[in-house]
DOGU-745114 format. One record per residue (C-alpha): residue number from 0; x, y, z. Coordinates in pm, 1 decimal. Layout:
N
+------+----------+----------+----------+
! resi !       xx !       yy !       zz !
+------+----------+----------+----------+
!  NUM !        X !        Y !        Z !
...
+------+----------+----------+----------+
***
This chain:
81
+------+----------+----------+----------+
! resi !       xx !       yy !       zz !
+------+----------+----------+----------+
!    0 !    144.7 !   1911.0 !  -1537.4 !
!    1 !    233.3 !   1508.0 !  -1512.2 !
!    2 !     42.1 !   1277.1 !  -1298.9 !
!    3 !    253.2 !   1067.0 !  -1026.8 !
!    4 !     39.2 !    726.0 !   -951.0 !
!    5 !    152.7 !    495.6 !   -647.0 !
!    6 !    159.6 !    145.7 !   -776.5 !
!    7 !    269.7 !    -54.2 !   -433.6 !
!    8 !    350.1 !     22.4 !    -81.0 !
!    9 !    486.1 !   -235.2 !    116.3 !
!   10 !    614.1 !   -209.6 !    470.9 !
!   11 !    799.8 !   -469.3 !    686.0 !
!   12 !    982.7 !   -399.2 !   1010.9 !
!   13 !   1141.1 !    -50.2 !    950.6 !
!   14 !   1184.6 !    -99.8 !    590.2 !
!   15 !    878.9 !     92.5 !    392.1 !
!   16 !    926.0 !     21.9 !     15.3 !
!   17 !    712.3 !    258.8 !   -266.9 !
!   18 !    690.0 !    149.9 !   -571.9 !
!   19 !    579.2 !    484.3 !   -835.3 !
!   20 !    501.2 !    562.0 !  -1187.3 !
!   21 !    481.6 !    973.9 !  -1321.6 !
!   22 !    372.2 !   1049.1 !  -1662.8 !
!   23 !    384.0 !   1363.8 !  -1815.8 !
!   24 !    489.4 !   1575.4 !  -2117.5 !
!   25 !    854.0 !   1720.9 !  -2131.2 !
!   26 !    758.6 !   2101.6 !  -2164.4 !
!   27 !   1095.3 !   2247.7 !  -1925.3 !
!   28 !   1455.8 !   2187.6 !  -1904.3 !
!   29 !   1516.7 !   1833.7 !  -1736.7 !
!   30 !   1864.5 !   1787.3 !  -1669.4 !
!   31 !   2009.6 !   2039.0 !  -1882.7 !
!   32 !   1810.0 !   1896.4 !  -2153.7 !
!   33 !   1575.8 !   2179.8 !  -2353.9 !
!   34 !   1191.9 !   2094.5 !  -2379.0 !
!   35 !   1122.0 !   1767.5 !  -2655.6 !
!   36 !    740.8 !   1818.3 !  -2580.2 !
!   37 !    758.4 !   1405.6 !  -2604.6 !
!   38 !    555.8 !   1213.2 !  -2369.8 !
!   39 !    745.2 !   1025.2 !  -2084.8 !
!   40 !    624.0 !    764.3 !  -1822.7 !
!   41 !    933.7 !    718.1 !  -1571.2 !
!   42 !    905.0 !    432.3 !  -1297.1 !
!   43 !   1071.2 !    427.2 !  -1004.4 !
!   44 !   1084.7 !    271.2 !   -632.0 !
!   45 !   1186.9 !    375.9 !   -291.8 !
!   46 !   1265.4 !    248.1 !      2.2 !
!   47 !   1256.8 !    400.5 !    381.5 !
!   48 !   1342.1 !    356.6 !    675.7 !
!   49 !   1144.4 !    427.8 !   1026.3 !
!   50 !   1303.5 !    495.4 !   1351.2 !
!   51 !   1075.8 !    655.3 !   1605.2 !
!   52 !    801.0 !    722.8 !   1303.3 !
!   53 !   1021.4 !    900.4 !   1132.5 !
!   54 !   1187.6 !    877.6 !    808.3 !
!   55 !   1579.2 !    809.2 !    875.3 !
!   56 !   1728.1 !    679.8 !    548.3 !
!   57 !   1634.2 !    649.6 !    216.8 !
!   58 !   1734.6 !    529.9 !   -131.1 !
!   59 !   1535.2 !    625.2 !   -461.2 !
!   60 !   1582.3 !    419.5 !   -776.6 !
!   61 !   1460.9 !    591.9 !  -1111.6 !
!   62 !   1456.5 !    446.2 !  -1427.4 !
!   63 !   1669.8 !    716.8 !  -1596.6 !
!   64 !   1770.2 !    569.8 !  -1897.9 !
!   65 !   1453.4 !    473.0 !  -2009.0 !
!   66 !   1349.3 !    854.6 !  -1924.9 !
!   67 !   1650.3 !    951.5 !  -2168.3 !
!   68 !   1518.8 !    692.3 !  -2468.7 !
!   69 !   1207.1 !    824.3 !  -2448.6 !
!   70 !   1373.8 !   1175.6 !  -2510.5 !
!   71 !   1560.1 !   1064.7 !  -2778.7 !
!   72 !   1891.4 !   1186.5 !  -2596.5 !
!   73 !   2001.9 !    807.9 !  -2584.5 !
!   74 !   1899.9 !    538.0 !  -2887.3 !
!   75 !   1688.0 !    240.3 !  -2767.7 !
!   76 !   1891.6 !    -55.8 !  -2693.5 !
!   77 !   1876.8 !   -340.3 !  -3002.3 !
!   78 !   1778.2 !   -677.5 !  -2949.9 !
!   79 !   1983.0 !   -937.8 !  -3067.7 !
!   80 !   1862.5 !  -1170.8 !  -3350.8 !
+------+----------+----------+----------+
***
């Protein structure tokens, strides 16, 4: 099993924003997407918001193509020279 580690939390008015790193080792289908056994370390933040102490909306941002690279399903971007 991967490890999920919360890096920030900040909250201001009804706006709650978590900021999250997992780690683990690819060992199951992800996405359609048989096991690599590679490492990964995906980030990712969220944001929610609070009416009445509870949650109301929300909107998740994952960093999926760097999830992908590390997979080897899509190349690593080149740097220009």
């Amino acid at each position: 099993p991967g490890t999920h580690r919360i890096d920030d939390i900040i909250a201001e008015g009804d706006k709650v924003v978590v900021r999250v790193t997992g780690e683990g080792v690819h060992e199951g289908e992800l996405f359609g997407i048989p096991p690599t056994n590679r490492p990964m370390k995906v980030t990712g933040i969220t944001i929610l918001r609070l009416e009445g102490g509870k949650i109301v909306e929300r909107w998740v941002e994952v960093d999926m193509l760097g999830a992908l690279q590390q997979l080897g399903v899509v190349p690593e971007s080149q740097s220009a020279v």
